[in-house]
C-alpha positions in Angstrom: -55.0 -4.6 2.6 -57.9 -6.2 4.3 -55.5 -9.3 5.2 -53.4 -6.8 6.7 -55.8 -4.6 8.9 -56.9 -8.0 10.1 -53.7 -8.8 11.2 -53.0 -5.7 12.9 -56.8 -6.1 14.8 -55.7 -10.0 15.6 -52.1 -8.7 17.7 -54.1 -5.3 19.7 -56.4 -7.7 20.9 -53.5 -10.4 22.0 -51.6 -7.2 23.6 -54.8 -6.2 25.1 -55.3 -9.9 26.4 -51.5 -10.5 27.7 -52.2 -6.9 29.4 -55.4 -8.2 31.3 -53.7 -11.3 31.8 -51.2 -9.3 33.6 -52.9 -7.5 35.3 -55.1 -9.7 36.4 -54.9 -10.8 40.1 -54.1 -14.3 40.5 -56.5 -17.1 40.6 -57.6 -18.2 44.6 -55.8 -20.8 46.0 -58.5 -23.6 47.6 -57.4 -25.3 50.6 -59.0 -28.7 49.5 -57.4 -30.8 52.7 -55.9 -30.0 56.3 -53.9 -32.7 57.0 -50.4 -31.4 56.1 -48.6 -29.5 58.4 -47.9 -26.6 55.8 -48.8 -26.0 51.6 -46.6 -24.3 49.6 -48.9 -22.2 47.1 -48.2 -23.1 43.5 -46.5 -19.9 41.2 -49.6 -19.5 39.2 -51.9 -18.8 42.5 -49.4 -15.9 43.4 -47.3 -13.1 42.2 -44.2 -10.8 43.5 -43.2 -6.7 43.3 -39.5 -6.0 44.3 -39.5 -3.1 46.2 -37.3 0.0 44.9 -38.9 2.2 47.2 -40.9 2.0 50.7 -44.5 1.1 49.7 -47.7 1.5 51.5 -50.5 -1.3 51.7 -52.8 1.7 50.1 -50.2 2.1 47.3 -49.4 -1.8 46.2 -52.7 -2.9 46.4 -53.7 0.2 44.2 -54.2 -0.2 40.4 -51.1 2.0 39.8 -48.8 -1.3 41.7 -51.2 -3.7 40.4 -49.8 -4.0 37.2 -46.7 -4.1 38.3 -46.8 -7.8 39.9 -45.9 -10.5 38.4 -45.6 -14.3 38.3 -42.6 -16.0 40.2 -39.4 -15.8 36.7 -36.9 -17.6 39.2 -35.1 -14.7 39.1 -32.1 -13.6 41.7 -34.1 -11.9 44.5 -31.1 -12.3 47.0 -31.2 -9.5 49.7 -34.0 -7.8 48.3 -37.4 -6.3 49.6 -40.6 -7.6 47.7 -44.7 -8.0 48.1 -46.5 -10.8 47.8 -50.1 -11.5 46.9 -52.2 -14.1 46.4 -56.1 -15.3 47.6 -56.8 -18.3 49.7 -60.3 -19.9 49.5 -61.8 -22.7 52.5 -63.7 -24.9 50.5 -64.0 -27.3 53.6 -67.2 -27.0 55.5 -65.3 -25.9 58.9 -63.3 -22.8 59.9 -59.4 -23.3 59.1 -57.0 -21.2 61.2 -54.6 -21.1 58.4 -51.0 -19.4 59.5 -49.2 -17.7 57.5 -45.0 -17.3 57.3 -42.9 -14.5 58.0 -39.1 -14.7 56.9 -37.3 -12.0 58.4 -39.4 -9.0 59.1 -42.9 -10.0 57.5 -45.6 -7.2 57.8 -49.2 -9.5 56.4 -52.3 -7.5 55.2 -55.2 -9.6 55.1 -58.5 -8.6 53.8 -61.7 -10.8 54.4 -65.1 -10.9 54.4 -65.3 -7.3 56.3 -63.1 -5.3 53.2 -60.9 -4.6 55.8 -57.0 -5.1 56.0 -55.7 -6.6 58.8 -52.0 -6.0 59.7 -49.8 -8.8 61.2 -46.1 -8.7 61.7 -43.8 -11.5 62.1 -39.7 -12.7 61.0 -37.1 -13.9 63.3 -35.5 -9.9 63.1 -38.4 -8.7 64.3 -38.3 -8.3 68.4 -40.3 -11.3 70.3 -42.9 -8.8 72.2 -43.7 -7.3 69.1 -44.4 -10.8 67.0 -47.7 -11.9 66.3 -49.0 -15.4 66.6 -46.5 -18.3 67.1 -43.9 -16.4 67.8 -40.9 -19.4 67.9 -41.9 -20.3 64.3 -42.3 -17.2 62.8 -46.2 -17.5 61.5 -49.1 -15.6 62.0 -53.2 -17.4 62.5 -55.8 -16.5 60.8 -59.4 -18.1 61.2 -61.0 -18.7 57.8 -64.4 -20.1 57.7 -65.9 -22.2 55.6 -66.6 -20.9 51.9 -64.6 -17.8 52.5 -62.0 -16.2 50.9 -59.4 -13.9 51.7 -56.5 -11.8 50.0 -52.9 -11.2 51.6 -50.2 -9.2 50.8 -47.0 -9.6 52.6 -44.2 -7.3 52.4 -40.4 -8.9 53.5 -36.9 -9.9 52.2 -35.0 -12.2 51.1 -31.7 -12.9 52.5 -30.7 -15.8 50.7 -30.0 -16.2 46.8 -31.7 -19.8 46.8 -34.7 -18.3 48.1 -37.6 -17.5 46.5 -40.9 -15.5 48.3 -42.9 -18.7 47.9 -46.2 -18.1 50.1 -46.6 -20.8 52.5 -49.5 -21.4 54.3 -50.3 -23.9 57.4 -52.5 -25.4 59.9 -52.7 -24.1 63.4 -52.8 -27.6 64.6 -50.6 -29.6 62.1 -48.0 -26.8 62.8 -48.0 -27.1 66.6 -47.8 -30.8 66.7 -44.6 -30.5 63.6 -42.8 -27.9 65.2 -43.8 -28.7 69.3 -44.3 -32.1 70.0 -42.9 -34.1 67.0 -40.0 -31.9 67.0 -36.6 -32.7 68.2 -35.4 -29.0 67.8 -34.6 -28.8 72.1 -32.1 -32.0 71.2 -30.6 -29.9 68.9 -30.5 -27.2 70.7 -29.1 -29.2 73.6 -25.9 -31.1 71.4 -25.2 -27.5 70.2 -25.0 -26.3 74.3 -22.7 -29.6 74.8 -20.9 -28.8 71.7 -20.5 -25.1 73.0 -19.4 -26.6 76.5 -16.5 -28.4 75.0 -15.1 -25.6 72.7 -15.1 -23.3 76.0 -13.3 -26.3 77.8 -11.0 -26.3 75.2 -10.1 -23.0 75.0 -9.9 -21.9 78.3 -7.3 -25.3 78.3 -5.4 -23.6 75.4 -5.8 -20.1 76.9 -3.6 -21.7 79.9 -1.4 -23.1 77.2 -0.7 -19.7 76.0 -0.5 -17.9 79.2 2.6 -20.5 80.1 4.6 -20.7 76.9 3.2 -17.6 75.0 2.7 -19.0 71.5 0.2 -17.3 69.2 -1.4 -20.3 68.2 -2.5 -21.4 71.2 -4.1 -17.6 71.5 -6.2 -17.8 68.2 -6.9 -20.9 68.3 -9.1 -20.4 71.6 -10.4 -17.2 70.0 -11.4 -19.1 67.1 -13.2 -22.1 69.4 -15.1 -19.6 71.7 -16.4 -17.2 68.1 -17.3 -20.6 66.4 -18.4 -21.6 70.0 -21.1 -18.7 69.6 -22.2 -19.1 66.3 -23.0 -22.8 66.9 -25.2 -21.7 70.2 -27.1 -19.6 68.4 -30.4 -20.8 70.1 -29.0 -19.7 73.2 -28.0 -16.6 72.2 -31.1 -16.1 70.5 -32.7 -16.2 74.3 -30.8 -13.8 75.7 -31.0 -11.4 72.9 -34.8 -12.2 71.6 -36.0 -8.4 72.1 -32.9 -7.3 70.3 -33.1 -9.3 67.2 -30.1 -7.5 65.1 -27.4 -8.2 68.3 -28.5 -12.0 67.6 -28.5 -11.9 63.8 -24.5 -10.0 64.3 -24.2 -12.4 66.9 -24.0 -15.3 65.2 -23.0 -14.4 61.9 -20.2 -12.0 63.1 -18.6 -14.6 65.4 -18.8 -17.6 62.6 -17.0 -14.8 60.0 -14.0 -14.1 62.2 -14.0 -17.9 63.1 -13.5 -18.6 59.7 -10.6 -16.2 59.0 -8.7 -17.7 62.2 -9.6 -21.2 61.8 -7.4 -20.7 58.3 -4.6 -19.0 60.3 -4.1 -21.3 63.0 -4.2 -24.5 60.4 -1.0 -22.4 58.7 0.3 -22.0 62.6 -0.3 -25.7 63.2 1.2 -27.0 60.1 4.1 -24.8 60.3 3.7 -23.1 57.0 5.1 -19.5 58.1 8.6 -21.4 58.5 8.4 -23.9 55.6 6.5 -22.1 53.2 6.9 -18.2 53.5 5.7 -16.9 50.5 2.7 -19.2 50.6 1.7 -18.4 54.0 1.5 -14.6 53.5 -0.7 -15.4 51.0 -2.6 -17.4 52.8 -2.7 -15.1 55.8 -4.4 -12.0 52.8 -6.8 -14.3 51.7 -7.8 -15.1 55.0 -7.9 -11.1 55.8 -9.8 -10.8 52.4 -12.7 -13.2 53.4 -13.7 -11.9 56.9 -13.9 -8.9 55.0 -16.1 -10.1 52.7 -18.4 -12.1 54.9 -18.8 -9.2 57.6 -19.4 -7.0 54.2 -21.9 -9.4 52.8 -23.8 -9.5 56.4 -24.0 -6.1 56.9 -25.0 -5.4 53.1 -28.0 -7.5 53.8 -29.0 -4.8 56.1 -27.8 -1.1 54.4 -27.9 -2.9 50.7 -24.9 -1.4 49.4 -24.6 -4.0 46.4 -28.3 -3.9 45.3 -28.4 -6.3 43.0 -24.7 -7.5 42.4 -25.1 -9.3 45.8 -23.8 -12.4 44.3 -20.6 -11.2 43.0 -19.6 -10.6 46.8 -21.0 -14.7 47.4 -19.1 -15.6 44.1 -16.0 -13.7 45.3 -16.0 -15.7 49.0 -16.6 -18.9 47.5 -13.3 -18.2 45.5 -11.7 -17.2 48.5 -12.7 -20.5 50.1 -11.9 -22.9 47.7 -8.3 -21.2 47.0 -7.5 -21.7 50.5 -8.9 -25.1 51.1 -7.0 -26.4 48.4 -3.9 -24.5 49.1 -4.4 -26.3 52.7 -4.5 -29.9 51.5 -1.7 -29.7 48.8 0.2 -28.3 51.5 -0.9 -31.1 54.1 0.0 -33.6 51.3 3.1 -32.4 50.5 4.0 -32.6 54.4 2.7 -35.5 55.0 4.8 -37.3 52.0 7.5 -35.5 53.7 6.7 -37.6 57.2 6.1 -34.2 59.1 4.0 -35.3 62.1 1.6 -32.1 62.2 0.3 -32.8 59.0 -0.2 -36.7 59.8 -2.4 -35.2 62.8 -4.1 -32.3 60.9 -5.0 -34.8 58.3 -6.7 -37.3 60.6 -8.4 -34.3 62.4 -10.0 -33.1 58.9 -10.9 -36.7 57.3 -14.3 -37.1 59.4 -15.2 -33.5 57.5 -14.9 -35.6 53.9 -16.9 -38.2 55.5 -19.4 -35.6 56.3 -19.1 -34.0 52.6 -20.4 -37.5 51.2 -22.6 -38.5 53.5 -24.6 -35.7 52.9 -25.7 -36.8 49.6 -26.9 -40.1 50.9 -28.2 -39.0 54.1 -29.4 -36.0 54.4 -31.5 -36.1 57.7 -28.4 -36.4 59.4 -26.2 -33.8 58.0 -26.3 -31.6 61.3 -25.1 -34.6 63.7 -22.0 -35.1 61.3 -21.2 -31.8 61.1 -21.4 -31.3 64.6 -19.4 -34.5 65.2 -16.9 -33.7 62.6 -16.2 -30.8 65.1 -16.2 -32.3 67.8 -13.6 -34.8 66.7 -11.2 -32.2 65.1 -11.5 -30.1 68.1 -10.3 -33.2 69.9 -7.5 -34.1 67.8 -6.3 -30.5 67.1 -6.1 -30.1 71.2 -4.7 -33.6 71.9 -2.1 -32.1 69.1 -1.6 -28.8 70.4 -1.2 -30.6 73.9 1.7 -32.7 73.2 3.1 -30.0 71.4 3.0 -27.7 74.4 4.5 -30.8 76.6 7.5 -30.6 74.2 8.1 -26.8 74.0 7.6 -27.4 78.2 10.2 -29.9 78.4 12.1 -28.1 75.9 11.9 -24.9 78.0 12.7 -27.2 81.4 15.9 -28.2 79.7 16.8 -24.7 78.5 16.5 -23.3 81.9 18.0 -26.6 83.5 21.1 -26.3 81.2 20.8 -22.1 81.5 20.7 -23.0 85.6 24.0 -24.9 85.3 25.9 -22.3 83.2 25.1 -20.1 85.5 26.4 -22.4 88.4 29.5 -22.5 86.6 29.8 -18.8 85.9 28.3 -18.8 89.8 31.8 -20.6 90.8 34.4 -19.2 88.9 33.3 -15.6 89.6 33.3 -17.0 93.2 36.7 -18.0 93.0 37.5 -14.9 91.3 35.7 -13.1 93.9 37.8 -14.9 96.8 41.6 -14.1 94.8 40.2 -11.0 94.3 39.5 -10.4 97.7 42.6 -11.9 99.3 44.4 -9.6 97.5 42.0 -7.0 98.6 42.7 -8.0 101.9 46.2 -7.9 101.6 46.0 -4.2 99.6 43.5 -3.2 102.6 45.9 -4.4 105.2 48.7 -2.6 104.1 46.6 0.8 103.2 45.7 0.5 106.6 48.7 0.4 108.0 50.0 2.9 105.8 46.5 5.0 106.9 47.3 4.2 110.9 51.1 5.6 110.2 49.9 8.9 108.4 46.4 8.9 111.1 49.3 9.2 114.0 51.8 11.6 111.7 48.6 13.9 111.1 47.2 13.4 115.1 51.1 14.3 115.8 51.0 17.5 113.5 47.1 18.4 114.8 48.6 18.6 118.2 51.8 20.3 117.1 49.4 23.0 115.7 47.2 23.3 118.5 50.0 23.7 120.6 51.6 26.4 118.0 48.3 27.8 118.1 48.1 27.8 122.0 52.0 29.6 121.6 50.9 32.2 119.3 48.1 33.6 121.4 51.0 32.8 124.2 52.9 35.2 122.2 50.5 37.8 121.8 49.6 37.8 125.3 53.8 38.5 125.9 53.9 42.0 124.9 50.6 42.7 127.3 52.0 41.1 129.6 55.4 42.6 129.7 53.1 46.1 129.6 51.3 44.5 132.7 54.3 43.7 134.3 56.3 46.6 134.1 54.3 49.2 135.8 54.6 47.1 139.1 58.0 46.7 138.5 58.6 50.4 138.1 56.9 50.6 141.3 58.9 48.2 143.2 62.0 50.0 142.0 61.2 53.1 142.3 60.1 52.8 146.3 62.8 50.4 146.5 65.3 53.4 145.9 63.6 55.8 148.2 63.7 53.5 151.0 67.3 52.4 150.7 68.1 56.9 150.5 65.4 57.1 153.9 67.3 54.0 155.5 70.4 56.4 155.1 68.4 58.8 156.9 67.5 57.2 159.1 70.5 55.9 160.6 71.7 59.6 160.8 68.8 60.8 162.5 69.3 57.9 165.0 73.0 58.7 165.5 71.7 62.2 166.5 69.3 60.7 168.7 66.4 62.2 167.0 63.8 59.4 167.8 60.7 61.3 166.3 62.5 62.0 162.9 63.7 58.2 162.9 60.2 57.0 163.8 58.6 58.7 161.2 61.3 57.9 158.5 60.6 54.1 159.6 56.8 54.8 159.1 57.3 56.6 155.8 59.9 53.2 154.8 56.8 50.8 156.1 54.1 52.3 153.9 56.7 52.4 150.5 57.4 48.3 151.6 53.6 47.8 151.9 53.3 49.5 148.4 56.2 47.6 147.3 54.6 44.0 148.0 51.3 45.5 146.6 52.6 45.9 143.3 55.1 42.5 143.9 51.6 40.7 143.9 50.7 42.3 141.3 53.5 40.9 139.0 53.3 37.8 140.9 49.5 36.9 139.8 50.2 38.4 136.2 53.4 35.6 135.8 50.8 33.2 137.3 48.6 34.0 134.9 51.0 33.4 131.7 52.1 30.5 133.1 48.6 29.2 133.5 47.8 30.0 129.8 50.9 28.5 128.7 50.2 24.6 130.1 48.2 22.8 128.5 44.8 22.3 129.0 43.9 19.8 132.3 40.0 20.0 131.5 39.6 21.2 135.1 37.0 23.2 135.8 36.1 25.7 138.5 34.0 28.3 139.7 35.0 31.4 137.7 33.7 35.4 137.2 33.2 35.6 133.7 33.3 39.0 133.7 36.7 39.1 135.5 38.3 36.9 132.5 36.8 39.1 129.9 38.3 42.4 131.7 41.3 41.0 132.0 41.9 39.4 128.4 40.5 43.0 126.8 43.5 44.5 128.1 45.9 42.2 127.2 44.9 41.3 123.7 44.9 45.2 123.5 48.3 46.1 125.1 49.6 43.0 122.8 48.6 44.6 119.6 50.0 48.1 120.8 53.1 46.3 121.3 53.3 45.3 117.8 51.8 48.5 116.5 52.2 51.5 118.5 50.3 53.9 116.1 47.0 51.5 116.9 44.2 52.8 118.9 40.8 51.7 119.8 37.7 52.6 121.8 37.2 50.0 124.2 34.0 49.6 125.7 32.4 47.3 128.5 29.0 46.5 129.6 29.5 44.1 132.4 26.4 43.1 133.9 26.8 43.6 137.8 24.9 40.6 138.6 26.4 38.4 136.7 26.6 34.9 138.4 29.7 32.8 138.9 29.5 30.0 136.5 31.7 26.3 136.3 34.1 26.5 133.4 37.5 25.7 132.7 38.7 28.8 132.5 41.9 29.1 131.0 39.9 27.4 128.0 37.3 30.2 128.2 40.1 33.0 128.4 41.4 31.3 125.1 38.6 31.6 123.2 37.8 35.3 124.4 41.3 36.5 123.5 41.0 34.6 120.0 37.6 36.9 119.7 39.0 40.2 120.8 42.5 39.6 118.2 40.2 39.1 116.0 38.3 42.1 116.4 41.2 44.4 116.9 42.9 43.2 113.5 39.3 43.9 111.7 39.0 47.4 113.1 42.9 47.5 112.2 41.9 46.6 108.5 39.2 48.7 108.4 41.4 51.5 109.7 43.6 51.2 106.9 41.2 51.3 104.1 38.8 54.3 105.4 41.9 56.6 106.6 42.4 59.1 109.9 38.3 59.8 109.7 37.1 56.1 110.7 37.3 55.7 114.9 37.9 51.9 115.7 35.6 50.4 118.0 35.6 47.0 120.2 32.9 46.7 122.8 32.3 43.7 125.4 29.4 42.9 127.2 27.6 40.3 129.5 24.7 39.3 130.5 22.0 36.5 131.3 19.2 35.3 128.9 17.1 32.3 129.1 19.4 29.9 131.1 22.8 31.2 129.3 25.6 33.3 130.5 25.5 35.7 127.1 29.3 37.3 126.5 28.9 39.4 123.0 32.1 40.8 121.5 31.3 43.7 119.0 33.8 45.4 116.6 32.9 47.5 113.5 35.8 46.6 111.6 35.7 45.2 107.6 32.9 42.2 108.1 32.5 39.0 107.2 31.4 38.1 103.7 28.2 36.2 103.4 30.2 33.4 101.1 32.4 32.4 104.3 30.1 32.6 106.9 29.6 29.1 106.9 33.2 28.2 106.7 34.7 30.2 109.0 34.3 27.3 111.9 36.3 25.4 109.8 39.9 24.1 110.8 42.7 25.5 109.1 40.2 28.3 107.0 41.4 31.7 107.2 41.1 35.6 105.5 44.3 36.9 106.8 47.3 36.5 104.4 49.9 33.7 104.6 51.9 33.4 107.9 49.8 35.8 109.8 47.2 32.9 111.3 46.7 29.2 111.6 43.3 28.7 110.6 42.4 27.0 114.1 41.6 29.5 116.2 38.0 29.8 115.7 37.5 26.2 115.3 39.0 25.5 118.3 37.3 27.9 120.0 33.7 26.3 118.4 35.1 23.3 120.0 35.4 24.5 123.8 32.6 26.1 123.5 29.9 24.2 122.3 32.1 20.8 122.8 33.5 21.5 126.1 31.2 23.2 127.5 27.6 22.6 125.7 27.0 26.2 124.9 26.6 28.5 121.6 28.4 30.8 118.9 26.2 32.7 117.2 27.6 35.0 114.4 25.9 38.3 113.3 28.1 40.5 110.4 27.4 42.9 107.7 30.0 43.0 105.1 31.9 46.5 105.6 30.3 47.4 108.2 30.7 45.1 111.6 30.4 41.8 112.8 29.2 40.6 116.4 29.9 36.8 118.4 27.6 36.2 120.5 28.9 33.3 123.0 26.5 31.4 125.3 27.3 29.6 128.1 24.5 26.9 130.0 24.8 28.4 133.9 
């Protein structure tokens, strides 16, 4: 029993002692020696706390935390944040300004002498103004002087799975010299501008590719230079985007992700695998989908930490990803190349200074970023040299299509032309006869356009007949009638002169003068009424002369009034005149005039006729005439209130051959001929007002 109580004693006191040991803070590092530029501080002199929550300096550097840190286990820390701690002691007799390193965004607490903490914040994602102490190499100073001793805690993250928080610690002046003066960084910096130079030369060169023969390759493959351009200049973007430290850390990594994805398309473009290997290359072209994916996810992760913890799954996932396709690629360029395809020859001898580089590495390590960058540089080279000829021969390829497309067409060019020129010699010859067949019908139809404006000419001719012969015949009665009387007073008169009565003879003689002078009166009368048919009937000489328009309209009232009573003797109208007294003579040809006025007033007795019919005995037909002068125009308005004029017809009642009254009663042409003497002939108007029903109202203007 004793042997076991003393047991049980022995293992509390080695808990107890592993638990101080634990909790004990770690031994101070002594700085011994500054010659070296930098000291990394060995895992028993420090200890580590990952982060699950945002911690304070106040909280991690409480008791509570303290036991909580731990020595460096080589455990996966990848994209994780974590604190630090450890002491540093000067055991030199001088004052060391020690620096400290930041990673990404480092915020240092350093207590000395004072018990104070003092805060420092460093890391290339934090923004240049707000970095403390050497600001291009990411470390803080810190004077220590001799025999002193400090503590630090540093909070940051790691962002790489071979990285462990390892403190390191330098010396202001070791680290100037390393990193200013014995540095060939600005060479670097200066082959990756040249380096950038040349990829922008080449793609703007395969951008003008593209732009002339419009194949994709050419397209991506300048995309892919320019992005891999940028994540190869990173220095330089790093200066422009210093105080915005996340659009350089995207910057870069962004550009080199998609780079990657396209750089695996265009290698299936330039080999020709979408043609020769179909299956394979939509394959290829998922995987290569898959990884940009997975490298933009794993970039951006590093910031929102959406895989805490499984980080290298993703890294294990795109490593896959990359080996897949790089073998895929070279058993495929192997495969073409035994099958003596030329772009797998080329692709081959652009990728072999990339083995060389693989190798060398191992050997010599100091210049692994030269090759590299060669290596690019000569694959760029070769893959544009390439993509050159290959552009020459899809040119001259092209050039021969269109020189070959250019003679078809010639040849298409000539036989449609000789098509064209049978065609039109037997267009010619169609044409020549149409048009002689057209000139024989143009004269038949000029023939029978004059035969109706003659016919039209004879039917007012024969309307004006029966007025006339109305006209006529009262003189006529009057020439008989007096004609008769004097021949019965010449009978007495010879009596009264064989019974010598003188007087009585003498005024029979007298009485027999007055009944001749009445006689020729009313002769003259029939005289100028014949004149006047006659003068109607010729045709028209396009004379004109100084008539009274008011004369003409009197006199063709009446006989496009007595014509109609001919005809019809149960017709009547009120006819009305408004003859203006003053009316001026005016230059016309009048028996064209007189034409269209009697073509006017038929019309308007044959309306009030119509009209007549339909209302009954109660409606009073009703034809007025008047003249006058407005503005410049002798105005001649002929006013009826017979049936109208439909809107619909208005505009077609100038027309030739259009016409309301039935069949056989009208040509058609008298109101277009009379449109054509009047604003033809004589450069006047015909203006039309009519209500449907009700009346309708010429207006005829004539320039004085």
């Amino acid at each position: 029993m004793k042997v076991f109580k003393l047991i049980c004693v022995l293992l509390l006191l080695i808990s107890f002692d592993a638990a101080a040991q634990k909790n004990t803070f770690p031994e101070a590092f002594k700085i011994t020696a500054d010659t070296a530029a930098s000291l990394n501080i060995p895992d028993a002199n420090w200890q580590y706390l990952l982060e699950k929550k945002p911690l304070t300096i106040a909280q991690v550097s409480s008791p509570e935390y303290s036991t909580l840190f731990k020595k460096n286990d080589k455990a996966d820390k990848s994209y994780q944040e974590y604190w630090v701690r450890y002491k540093v002691k000067n055991t030199l007799n001088k004052v060391l300004e020690i620096t400290i390193l930041g990673r990404q965004d480092a915020a240092i607490f350093i207590s000395g002498s004072d018990g104070k903490w003092h805060y420092y914040r460093t890391g290339f994602q934090v923004p240049w103004s707000q970095r403390d102490g050497l600001k291009k190499v990411d470390q803080i100073i810190y004077k220590l002087p001799a025999g002193n001793e400090i503590t630090v805690y540093k909070r940051d993250i790691c962002y790489s799975s071979d990285t462990d928080p390892i403190p390191i610690i330098g010396f202001k002046d070791a680290v100037l010299y390393a990193r200013y003066v014995n540095n060939d960084s600005d060479a670097a910096d200066l082959f990756a501008a040249v380096i950038f130079g040349i990829l922008l030369f080449a793609a703007l060169i395969n951008l003008f590719f593209f732009y002339i023969i419009r194949e994709k390759v050419y397209l991506l493959y300048s995309i892919m230079l320019v992005l891999g351009g940028l994540s190869i200049f990173s220095p330089g973007i790093s200066l422009l985007f210093r105080e915005y430290p996340q659009i350089y850390f995207y910057g870069s990594l962004f550009p080199w992700a998609i780079s990657v994805g396209l750089s695996i398309l265009v290698t299936l473009m330039f080999l020709d695998v979408r043609h020769n290997y179909p299956r394979l290359y939509k394959l290829q072209c998922t995987i290569s989908l898959v990884l940009v994916i997975a490298l933009l996810f794993l970039f951006i992760n590093s910031e929102i930490r959406v895989l805490k913890g499984y980080d290298y799954l993703l890294e294990y996932i795109i490593a896959l990803l990359v080996v897949v396709s790089v073998l895929s690629i070279i058993v495929i360029s192997i495969i073409d190349w035994y099958k003596k395809r030329r772009s797998a020859g080329l692709f081959m001898l652009a990728v072999f200074p990339f083995f060389v580089f693989f190798i060398s590495s191992f050997f010599l390590p100091d210049w692994f970023n030269v090759v590299l960058k060669l290596s690019i540089i000569w694959a760029v080279v070769v893959i544009s040299w390439s993509l050159f000829n290959r552009y020459k021969g899809v040119l001259n390829l092209s050039i021969q299509q269109s020189l070959d497309k250019e003679r078809l067409l010639r040849e298409k060019e000539e036989e449609r032309n000789e098509l064209i020129a049978k065609q039109n010699d037997l267009l010619e010859q169609q044409v020549t006869e149409r048009t002689a067949e057209l000139q024989h019908s143009l004269e038949n139809l000029k023939k029978a356009q004059t035969q109706l404006v003659q016919s039209e000419k004879m039917a007012s001719l024969g309307e004006l007949t029966a007025g006339i012969a109305h006209e006529i015949q009262n003189p006529l009665n009057f020439v008989n009638n007096f004609s008769d009387v004097n021949r019965e007073m010449i009978d007495e008169l010879k009596e009264e002169l064989k019974a010598g009565n003188v007087d009585e003879a003498l005024a029979i003689a007298n009485d027999i003068q007055q009944n001749e002078e009445k006689i020729i009166q009313h002769g003259k009368r029939a005289d100028n009424i014949v004149k006047g048919m006659l003068q109607h009937s010729r045709s028209n000489t396009g004379e004109r002369q100084i008539s009274n328009i008011n004369t003409i309209a009197d006199e063709f009232l009446k006989l496009s009034y007595h014509g109609l009573r001919a005809k019809d003797k149960s017709f009547n109208a009120d006819l009305t005149t408004h003859f203006y007294d003053n009316l001026p003579l005016i230059n016309i040809v009048a028996q064209d005039i007189g034409r269209v006025l009697l073509n006017l007033f038929n019309n308007a007795f044959y309306a009030v006729n119509q009209q007549k019919k339909t209302k009954g005995a109660e409606y009073k037909p009703e034809v007025s005439v008047a003249t006058g002068i407005e503005n410049g125009y002798i105005v001649v308005t002929v006013t009826d209130n017979g049936i109208g004029i439909p809107n619909e017809i208005k505009d077609k009642i100038m027309q030739p051959f259009f016409t309301t009254k039935p069949s056989g009663e009208g040509t058609g042409l008298g109101l277009s001929l009379s449109y054509d003497i009047v604003v033809k002939g004589h450069g006047g108007k015909i203006e039309i007002l009519s209500e449907d029903g009700s009346y309708t109202r010429f207006e005829i203007r004539l320039p004085v």
